[in-house]
C-alpha positions as CSV (number, residue, x, y, z in Angstrom):
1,X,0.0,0.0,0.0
2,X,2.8,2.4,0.6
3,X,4.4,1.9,-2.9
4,X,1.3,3.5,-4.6
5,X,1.5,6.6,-2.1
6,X,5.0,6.8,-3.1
7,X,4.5,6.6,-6.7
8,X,1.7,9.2,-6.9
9,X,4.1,11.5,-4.4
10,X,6.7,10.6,-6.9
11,X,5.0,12.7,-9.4
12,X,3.9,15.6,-8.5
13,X,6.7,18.1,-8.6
14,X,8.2,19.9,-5.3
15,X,7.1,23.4,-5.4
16,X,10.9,24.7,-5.8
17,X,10.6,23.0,-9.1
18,X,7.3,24.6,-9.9
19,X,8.7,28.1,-8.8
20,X,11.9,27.9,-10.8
21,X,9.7,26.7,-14.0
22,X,7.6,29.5,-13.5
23,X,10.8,31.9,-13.2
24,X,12.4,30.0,-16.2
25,X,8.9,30.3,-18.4
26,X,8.7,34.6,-17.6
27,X,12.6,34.6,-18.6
28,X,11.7,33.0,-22.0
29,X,9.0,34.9,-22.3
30,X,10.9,38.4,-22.1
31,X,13.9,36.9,-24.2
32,X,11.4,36.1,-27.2
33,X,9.9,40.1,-26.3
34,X,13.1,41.8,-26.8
35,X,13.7,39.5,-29.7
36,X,10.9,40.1,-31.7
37,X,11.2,43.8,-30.4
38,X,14.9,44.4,-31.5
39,X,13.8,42.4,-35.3
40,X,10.8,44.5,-36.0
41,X,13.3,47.4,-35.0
42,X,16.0,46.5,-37.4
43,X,13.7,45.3,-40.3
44,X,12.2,49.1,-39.7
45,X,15.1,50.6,-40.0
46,X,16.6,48.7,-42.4
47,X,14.0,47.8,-45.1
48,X,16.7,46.4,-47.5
49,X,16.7,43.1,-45.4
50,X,13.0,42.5,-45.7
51,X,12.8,38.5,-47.6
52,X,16.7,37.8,-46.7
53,X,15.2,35.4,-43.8
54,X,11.7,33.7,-43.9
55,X,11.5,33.2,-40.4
56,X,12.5,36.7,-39.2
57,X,10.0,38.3,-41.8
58,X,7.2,35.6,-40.8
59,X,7.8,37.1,-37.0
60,X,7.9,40.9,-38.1
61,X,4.6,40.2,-39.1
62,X,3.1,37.9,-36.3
63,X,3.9,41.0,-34.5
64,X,2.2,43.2,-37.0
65,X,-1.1,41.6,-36.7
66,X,-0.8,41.8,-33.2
67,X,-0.3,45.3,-33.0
């Protein structure tokens, strides 16, 4: 009986875990911000690069439509 208690303890993560997922999740999230921010920046300023790189025009304008 106390191997299926430890099992389903087992699984569920300590809440330092949680927290430093959490943490690790906002850092991502303001690493992709300042990414997309600094492209659509550089794609402003510097039209001439516009359809060098499919992915960074596909994300100019995700943020576009979004605007």
């Amino acid at each position: 009986m106390t191997a299926v208690a430890d099992r389903a303890s087992a699984s569920v993560p300590e809440p330092t875990e949680m927290a430093r997922a959490e943490v690790m999740t906002a850092a991502q999230q303001r690493r992709a911000a300042a990414r997309a921010r600094d492209l659509t920046a550089l794609l402003r300023e510097r039209p001439e690069l516009s359809g060098v790189h499919a992915p960074a025009d596909l994300a100019v304008e995700a943020v576009r439509w979004c605007a």
